[in-house]
Backbone as CSV, one residue per row, in Angstrom:
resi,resn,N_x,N_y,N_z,CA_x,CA_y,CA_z,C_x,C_y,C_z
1,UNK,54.876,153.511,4.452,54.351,154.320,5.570,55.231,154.104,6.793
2,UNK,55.366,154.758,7.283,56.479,155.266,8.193,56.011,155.538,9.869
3,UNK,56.062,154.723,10.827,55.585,155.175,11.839,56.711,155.498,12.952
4,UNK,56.539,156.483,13.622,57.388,156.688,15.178,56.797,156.419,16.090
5,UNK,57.373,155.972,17.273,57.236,155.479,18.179,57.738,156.428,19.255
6,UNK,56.648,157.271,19.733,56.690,157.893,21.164,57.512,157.358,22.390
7,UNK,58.263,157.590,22.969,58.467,156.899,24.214,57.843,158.054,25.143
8,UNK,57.089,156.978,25.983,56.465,157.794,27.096,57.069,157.490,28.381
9,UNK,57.676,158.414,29.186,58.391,158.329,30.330,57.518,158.382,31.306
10,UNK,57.306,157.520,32.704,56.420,157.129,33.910,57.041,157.550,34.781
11,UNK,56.655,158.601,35.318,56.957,159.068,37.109,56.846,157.717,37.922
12,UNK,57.196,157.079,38.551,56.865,156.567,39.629,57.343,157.207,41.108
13,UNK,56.681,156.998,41.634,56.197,157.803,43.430,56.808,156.286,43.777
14,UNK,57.605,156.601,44.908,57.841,155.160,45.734,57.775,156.155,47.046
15,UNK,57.635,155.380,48.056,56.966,156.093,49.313,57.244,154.804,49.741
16,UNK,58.197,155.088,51.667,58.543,154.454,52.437,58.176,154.731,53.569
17,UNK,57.989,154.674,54.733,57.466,154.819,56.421,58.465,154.054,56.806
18,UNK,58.551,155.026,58.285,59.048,154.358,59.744,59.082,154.890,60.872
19,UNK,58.672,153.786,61.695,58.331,154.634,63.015,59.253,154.113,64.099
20,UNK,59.925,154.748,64.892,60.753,154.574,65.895,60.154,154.836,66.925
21,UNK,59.964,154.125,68.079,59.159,154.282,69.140,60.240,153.740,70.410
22,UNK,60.460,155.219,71.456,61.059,154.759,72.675,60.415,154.948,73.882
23,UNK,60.674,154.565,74.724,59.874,154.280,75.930,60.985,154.506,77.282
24,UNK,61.269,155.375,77.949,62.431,155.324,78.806,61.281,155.706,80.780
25,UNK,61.936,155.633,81.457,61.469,156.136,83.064,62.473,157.008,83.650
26,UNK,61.726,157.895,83.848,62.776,159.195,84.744,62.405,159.468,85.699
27,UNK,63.710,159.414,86.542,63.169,159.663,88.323,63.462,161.612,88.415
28,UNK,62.531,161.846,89.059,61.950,163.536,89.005,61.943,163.720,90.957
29,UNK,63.076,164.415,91.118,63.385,164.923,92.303,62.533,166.397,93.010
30,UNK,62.096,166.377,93.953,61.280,167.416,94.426,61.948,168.097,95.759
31,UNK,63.221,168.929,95.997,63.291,168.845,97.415,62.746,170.313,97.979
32,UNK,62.428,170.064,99.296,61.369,170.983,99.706,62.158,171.256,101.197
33,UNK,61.515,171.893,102.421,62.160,172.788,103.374,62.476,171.173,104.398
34,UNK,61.328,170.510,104.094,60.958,169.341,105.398,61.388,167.862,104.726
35,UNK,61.585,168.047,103.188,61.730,166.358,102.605,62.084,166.351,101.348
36,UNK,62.280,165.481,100.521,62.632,164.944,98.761,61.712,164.509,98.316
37,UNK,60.272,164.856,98.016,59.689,163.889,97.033,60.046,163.411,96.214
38,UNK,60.151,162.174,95.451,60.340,161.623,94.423,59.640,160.902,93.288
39,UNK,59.065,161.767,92.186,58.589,161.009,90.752,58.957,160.030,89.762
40,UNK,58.367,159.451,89.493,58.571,158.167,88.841,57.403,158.513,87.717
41,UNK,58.072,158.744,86.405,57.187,159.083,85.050,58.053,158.182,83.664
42,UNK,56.936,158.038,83.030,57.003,157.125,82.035,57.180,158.055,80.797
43,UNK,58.116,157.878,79.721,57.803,158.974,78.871,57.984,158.281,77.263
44,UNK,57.484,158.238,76.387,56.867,157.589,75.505,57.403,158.576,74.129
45,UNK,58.163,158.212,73.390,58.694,159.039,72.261,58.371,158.338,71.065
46,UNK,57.538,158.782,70.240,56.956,158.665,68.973,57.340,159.045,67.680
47,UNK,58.583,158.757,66.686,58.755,159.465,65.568,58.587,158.810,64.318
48,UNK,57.254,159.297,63.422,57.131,158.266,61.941,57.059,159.796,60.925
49,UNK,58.516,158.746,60.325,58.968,159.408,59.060,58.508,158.832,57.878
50,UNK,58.412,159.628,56.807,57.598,159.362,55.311,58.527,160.404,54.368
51,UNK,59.086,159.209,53.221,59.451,160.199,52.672,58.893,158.877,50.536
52,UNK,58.785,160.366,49.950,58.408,159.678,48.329,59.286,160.745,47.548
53,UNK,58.828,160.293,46.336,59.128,161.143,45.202,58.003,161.335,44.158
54,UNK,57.483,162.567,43.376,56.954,162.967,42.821,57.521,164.069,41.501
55,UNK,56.967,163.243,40.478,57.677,163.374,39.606,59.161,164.240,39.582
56,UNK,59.608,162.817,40.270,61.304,163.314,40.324,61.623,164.005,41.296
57,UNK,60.939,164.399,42.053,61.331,165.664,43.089,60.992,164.954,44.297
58,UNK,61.957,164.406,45.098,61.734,163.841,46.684,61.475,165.229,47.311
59,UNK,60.925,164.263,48.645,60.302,164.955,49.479,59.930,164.205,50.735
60,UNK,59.576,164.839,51.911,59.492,163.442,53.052,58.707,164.710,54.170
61,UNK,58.278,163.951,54.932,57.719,164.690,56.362,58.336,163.361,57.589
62,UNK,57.876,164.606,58.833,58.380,163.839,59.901,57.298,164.333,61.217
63,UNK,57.128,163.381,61.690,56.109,163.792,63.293,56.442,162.877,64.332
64,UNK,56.689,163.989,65.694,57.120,163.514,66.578,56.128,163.812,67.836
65,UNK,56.049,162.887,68.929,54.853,162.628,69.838,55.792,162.434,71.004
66,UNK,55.776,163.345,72.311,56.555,162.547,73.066,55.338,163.011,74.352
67,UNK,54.946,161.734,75.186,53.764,162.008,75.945,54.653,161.432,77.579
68,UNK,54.516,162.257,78.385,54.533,161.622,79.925,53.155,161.617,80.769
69,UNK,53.474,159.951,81.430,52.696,159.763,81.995,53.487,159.381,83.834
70,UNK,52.896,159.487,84.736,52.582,159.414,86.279,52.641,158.121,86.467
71,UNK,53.855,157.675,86.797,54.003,156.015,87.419,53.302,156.066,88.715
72,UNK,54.708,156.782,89.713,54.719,156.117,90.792,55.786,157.168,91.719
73,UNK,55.505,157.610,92.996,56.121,158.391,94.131,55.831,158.826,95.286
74,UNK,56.435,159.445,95.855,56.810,159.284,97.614,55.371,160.029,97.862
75,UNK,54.936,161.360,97.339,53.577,162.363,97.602,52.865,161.823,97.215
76,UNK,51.867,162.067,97.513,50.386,161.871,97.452,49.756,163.133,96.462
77,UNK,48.735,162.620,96.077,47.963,163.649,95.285,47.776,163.691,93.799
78,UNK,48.654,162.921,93.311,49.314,162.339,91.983,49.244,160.353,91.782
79,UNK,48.131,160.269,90.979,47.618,159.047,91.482,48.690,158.096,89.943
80,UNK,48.588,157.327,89.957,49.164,156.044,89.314,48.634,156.577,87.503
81,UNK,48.924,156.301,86.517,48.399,156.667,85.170,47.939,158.283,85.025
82,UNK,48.463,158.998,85.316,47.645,160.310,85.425,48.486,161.248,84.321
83,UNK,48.017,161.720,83.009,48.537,161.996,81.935,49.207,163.674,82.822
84,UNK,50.721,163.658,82.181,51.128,164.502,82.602,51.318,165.652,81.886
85,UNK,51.896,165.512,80.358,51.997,166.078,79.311,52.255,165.597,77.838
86,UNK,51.657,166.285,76.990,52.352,165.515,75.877,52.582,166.988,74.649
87,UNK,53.904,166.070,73.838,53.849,167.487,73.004,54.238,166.841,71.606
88,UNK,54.343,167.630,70.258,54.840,167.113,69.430,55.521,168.288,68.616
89,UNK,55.884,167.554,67.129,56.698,168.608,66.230,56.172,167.846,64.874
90,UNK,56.123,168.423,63.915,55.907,168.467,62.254,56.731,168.923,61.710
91,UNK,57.449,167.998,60.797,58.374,168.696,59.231,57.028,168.956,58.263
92,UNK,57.493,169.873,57.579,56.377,170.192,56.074,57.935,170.598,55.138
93,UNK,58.228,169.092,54.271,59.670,169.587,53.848,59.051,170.739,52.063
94,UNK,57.639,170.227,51.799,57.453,171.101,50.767,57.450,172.770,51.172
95,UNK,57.137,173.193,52.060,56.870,173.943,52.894,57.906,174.669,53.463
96,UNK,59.352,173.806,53.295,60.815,173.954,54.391,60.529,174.803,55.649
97,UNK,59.690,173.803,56.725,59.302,174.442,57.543,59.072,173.430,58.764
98,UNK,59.440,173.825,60.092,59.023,172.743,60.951,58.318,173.089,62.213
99,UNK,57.619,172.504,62.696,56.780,173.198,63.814,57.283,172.224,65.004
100,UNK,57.439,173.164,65.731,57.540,172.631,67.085,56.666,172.171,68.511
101,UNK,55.737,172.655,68.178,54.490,172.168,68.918,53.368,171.724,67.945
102,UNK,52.497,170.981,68.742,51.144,170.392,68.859,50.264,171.217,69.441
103,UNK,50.124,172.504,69.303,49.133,173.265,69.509,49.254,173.954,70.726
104,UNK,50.001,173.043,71.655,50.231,173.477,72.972,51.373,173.143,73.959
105,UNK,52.143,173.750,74.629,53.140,172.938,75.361,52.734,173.355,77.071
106,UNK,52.047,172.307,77.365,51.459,172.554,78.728,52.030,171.196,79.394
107,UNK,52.524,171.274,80.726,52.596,170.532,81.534,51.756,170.520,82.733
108,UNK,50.685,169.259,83.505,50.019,169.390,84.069,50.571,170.017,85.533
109,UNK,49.426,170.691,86.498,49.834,171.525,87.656,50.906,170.816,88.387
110,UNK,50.818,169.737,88.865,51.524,168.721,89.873,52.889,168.221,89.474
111,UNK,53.281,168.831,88.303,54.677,168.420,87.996,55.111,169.913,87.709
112,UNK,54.485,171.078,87.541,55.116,172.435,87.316,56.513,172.753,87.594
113,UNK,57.337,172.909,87.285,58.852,173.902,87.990,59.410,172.830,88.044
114,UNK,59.409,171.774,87.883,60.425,170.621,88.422,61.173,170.041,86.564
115,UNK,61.332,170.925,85.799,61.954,170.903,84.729,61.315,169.824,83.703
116,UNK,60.431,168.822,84.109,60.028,168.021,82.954,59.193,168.631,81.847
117,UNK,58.697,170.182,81.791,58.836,170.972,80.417,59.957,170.804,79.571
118,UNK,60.392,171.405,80.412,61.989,171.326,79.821,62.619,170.171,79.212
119,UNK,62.553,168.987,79.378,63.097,167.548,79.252,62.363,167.005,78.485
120,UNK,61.249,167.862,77.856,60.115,167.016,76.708,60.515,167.983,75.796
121,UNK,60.660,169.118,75.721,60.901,170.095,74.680,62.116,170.051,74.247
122,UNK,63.234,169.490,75.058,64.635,169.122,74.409,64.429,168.282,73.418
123,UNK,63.791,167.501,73.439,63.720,166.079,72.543,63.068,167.013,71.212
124,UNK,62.017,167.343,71.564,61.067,168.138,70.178,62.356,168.730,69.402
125,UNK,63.101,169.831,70.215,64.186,170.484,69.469,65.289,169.811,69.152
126,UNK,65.932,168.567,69.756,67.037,168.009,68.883,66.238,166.679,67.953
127,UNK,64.998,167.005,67.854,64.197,166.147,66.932,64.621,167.178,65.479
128,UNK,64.089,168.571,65.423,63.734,169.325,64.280,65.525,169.237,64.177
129,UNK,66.448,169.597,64.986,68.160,169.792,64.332,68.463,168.912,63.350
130,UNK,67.794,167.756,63.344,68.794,167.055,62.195,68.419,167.613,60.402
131,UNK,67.291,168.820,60.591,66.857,168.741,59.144,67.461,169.694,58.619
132,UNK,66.929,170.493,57.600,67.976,171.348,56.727,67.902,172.763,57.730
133,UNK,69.129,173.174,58.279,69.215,174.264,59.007,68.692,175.726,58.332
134,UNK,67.889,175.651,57.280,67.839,176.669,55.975,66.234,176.869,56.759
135,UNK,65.652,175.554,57.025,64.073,175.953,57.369,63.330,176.603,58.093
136,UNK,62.697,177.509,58.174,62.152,177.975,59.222,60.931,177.469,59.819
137,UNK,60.932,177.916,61.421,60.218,177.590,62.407,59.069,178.369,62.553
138,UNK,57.777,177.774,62.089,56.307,178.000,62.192,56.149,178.342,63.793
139,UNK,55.590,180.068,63.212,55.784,180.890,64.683,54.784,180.347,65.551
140,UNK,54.941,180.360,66.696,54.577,179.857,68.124,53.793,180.903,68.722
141,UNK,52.784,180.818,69.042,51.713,182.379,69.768,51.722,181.542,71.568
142,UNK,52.235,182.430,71.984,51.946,182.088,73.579,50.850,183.742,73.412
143,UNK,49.976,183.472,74.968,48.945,184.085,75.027,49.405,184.639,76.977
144,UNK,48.636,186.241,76.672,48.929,186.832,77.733,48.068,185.823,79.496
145,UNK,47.148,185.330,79.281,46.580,184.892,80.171,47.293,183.629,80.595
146,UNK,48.322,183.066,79.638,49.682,182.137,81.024,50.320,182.685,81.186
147,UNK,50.590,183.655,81.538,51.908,184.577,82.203,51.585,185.403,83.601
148,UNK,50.727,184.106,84.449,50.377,184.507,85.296,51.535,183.947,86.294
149,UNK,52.028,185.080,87.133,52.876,184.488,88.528,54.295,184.246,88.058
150,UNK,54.519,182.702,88.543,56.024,182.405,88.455,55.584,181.765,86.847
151,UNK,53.969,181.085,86.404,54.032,180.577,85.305,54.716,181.678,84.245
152,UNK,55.104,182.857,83.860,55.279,183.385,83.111,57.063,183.527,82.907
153,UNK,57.753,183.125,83.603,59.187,182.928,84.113,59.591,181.452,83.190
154,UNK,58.473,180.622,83.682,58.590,179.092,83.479,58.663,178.944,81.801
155,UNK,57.901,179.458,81.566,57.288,179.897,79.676,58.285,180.105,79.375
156,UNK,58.685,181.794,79.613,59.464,182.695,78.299,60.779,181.693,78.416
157,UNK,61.240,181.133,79.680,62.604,180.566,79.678,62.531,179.287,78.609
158,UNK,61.521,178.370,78.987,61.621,177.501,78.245,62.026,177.619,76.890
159,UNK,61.131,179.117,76.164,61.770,179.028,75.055,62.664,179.766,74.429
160,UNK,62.917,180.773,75.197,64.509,181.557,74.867,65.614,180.642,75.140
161,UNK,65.602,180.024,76.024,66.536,178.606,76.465,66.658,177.591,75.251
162,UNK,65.674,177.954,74.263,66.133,177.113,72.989,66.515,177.933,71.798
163,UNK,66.765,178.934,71.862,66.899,180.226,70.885,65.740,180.848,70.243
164,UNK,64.471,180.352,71.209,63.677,180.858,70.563,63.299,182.489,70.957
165,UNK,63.149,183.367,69.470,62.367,185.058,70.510,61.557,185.004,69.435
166,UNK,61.327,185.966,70.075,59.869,186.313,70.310,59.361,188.062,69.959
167,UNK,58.169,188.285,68.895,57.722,189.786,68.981,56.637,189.960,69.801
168,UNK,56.956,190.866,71.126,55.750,190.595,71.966,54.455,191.867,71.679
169,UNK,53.182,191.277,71.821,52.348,192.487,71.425,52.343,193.359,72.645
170,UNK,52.146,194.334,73.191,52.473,195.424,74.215,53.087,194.772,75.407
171,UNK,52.949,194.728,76.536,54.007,193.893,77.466,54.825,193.480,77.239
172,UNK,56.259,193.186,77.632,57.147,192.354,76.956,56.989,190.967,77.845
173,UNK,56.710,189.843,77.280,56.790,188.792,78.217,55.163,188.474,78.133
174,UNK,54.529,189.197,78.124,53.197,188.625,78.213,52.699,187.452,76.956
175,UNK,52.217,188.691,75.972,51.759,187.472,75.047,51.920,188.091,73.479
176,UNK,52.111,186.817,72.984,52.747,187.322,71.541,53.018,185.922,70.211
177,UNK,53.918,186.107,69.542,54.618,185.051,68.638,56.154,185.251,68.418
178,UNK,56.478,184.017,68.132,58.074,183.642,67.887,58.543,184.492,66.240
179,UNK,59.461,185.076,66.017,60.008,185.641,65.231,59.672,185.011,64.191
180,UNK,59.162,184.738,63.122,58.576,184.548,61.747,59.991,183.634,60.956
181,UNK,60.815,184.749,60.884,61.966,184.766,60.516,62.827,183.271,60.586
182,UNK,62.735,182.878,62.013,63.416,182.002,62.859,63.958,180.805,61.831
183,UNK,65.063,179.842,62.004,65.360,179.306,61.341,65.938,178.174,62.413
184,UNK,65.923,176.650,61.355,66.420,175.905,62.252,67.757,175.903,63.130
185,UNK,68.440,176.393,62.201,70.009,176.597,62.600,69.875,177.383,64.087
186,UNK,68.780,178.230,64.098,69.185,179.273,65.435,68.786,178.470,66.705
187,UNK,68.054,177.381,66.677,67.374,176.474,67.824,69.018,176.177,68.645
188,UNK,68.580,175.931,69.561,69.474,175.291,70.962,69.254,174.121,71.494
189,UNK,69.469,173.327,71.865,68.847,171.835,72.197,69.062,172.411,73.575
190,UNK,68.707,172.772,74.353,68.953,172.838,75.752,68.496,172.358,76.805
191,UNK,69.737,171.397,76.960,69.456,170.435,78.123,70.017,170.702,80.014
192,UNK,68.988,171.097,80.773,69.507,171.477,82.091,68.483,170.768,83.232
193,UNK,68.312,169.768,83.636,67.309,169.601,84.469,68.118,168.765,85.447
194,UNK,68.874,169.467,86.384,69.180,169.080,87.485,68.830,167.877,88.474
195,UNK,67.360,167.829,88.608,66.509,167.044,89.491,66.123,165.548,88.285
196,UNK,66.560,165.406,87.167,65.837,164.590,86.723,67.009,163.609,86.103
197,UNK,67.129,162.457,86.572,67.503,161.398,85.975,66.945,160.161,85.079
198,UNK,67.404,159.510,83.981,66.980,158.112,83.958,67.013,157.032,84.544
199,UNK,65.814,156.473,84.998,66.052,155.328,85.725,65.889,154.071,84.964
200,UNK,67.135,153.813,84.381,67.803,152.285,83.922,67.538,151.201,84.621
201,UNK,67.823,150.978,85.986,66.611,149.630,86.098,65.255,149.183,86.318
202,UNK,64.845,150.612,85.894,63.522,149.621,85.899,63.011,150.136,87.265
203,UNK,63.714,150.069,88.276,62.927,149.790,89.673,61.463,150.875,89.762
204,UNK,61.525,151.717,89.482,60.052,152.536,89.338,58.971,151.312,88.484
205,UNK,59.575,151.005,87.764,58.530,149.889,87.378,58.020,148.918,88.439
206,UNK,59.130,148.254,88.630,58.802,147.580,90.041,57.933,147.978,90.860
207,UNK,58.067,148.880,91.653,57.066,149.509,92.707,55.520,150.142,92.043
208,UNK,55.879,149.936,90.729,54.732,150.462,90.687,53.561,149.299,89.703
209,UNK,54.233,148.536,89.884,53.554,147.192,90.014,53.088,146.149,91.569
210,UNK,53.971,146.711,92.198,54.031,146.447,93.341,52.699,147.185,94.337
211,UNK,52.407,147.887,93.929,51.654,149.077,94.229,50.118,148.535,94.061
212,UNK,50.413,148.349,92.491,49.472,148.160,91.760,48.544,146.867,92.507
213,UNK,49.716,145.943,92.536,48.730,144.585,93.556,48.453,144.641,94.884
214,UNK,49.472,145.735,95.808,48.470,146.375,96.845,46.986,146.677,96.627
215,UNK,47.040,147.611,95.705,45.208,148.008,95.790,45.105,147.152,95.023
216,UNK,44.837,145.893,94.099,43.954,145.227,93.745,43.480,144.141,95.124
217,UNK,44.684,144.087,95.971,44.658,143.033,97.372,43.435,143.977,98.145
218,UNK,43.739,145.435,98.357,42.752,146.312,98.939,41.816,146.077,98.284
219,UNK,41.416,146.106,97.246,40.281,146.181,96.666,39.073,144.751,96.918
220,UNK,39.886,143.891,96.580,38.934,142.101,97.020,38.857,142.382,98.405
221,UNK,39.413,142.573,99.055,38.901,142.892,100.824,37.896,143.606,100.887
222,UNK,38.329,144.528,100.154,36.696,145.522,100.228,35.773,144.649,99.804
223,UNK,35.678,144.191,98.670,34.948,143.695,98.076,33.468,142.666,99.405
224,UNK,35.234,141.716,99.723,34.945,141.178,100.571,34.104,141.094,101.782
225,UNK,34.688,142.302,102.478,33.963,142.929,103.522,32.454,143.599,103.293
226,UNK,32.239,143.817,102.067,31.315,144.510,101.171,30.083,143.736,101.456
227,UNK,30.795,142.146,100.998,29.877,141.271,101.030,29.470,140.590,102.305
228,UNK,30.144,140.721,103.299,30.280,139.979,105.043,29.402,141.361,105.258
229,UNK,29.381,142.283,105.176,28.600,143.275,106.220,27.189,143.336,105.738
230,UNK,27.150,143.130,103.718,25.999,142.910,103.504,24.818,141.864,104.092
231,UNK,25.629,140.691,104.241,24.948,139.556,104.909,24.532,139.940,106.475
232,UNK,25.085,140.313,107.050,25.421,140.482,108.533,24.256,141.781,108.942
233,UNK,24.065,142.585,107.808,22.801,143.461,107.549,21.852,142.788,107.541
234,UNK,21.418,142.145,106.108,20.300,141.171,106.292,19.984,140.137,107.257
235,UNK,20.895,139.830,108.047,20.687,138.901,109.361,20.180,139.868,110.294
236,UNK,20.657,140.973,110.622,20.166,141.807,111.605,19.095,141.930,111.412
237,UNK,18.621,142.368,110.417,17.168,142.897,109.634,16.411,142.003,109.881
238,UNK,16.483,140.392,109.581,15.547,139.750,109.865,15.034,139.271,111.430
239,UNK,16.434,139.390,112.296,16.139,139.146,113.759,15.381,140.784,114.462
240,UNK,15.605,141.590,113.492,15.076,142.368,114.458,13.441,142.697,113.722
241,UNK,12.979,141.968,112.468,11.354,142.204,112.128,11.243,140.276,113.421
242,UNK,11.897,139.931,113.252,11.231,138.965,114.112,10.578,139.361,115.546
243,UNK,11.760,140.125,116.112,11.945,140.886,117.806,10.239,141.713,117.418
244,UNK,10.423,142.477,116.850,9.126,143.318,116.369,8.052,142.580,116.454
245,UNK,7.975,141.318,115.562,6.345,140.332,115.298,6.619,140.222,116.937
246,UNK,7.290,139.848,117.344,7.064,138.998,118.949,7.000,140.140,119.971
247,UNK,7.162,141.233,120.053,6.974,142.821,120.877,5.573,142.831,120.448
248,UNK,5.215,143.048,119.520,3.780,143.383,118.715,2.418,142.843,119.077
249,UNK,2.922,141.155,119.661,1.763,139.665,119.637,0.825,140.682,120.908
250,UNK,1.332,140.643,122.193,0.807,141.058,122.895,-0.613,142.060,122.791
251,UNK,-0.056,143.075,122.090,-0.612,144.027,121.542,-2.142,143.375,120.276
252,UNK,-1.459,142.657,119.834,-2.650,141.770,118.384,-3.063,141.909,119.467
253,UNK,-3.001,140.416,120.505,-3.938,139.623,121.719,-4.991,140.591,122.436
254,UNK,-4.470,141.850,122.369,-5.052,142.534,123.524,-6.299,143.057,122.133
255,UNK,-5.918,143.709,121.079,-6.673,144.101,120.444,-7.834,142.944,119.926
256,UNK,-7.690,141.928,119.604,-8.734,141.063,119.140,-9.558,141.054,120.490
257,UNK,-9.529,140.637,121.909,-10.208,140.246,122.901,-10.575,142.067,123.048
258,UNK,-10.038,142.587,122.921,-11.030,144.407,123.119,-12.266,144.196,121.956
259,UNK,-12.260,143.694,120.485,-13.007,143.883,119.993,-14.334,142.647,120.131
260,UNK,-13.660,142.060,121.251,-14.834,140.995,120.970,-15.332,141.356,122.573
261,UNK,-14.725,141.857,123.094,-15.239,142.575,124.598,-16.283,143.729,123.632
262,UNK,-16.075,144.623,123.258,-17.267,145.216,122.450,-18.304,144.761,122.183
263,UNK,-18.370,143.778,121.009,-18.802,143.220,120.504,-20.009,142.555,120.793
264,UNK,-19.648,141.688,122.283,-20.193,141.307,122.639,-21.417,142.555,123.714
265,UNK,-20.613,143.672,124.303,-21.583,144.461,125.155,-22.421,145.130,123.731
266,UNK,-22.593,144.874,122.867,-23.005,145.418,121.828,-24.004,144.707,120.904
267,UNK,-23.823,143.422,121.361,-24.829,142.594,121.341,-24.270,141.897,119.824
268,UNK,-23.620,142.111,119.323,-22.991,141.603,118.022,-22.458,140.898,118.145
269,UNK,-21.739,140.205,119.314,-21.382,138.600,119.463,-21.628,138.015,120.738
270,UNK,-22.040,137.207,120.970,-22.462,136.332,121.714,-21.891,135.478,122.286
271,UNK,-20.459,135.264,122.133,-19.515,134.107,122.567,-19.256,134.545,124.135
272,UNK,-18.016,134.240,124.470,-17.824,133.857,125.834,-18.351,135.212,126.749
């Protein structure tokens, strides 16, 4: 009797991660008719890659996070930690397809026009360049209700400035989606922000630590004072129910001797 022996061949999946995480400070120039404001923002770059194989056929994704946050600067109105924007991008390599936003690319009011759209969306787009220039770009819907004012200038540039177009539904410019079609190869990394540098030493950090132990110093004073005026209340309070009992005595005195002046013409007491 005669037996064969099957060989059975095993897929194995091996699957690797990594996440690269940078952290840089950019000084954000404001000049105006009367002065230079100057921003101090923190900006936080997030990229974890995954890539396996399945039966035999690799494959990998990629997601990128890049968030600014509000250090520290010359205006007012823009307080210390105050989230400014954040955006991201997705590979789907089964898919050969990459998205360039996180649902939304909004920058908050107080940093508008001063290009740090611009300087977060560069990164998103020379994030997606390194992949297969063959893939296309998961269309983008901007909506007619931001294309209000100069915001609608600020928009379409941002993303024609990266090769991105656009089929617009009636208006041109108003509101619509990015060409279907689009492919990585046609993106632009486009980098132009005049007003915005990196600040390499640090010093925005500085001051804004510096800052930071100002108001915690403000703050125990308050505290402080919080507690000296509380006391200084209750001292008043009690000298002045005292002032009161002793304004008042007179008044008892007069009322007890009225009722015993009664009292007595009334025949109900008998004393003096």
């Amino acid at each position: 009797m005669e037996r064969d022996d099957t060989a059975v061949k095993l897929n194995v999946n091996i699957t690797s991660e990594e996440t690269n995480n940078d952290i840089e400070i950019i000084e954000v120039k404001h000049k105006t008719s009367y002065s230079e404001d100057i921003h101090y923002l923190l900006i936080e770059t997030k990229i974890k890659s995954s890539t396996w194989s399945l039966q035999g056929t690799p494959t990998s994704s990629s997601r990128i996070k890049v968030r600014a946050t509000y250090l520290y600067g010359s205006r007012g109105g823009v307080r210390s930690g105050q989230f400014i924007s954040e955006m991201g991008g997705e590979l789907n390599d089964s898919r050969r397809s990459v998205k360039l936003t996180n649902g939304s690319v909004m920058i908050d009011s107080s940093m508008r026009g001063l290009h740090v759209g611009t300087y977060l969306f560069h990164k998103i787009v020379s994030w997606a360049k390194q992949f297969d220039p063959s893939y296309t770009v998961v269309p983008i819907s901007v909506i007619a209700g931001d294309a209000e004012k100069e915001n609608k200038d600020r928009r379409n540039k941002l993303y024609t400035n990266s090769g991105i177009r656009f089929n617009w539904n009636g208006a041109e410019g108003m509101g619509g989606q990015s060409d279907p079609t689009l492919r990585i190869s046609e993106l632009v990394p486009y980098a132009n922000w005049p007003n915005i540098t990196r600040n390499y030493d640090m010093s925005a950090l500085d001051k804004t630590w510096r800052e930071l132990s100002t108001l915690k110093e403000k703050a125990r004073n308050l505290r402080a004072s919080k507690r000296f005026y509380r006391r200084e209340y209750e001292t008043i309070r009690a000298r002045l129910r005292a002032i009161a009992g002793f304004l008042n005595l007179p008044g008892y005195i007069f009322c007890i001797l009225l009722g015993l002046a009664i009292g007595k013409a009334l025949g109900w007491y008998q004393g003096f």
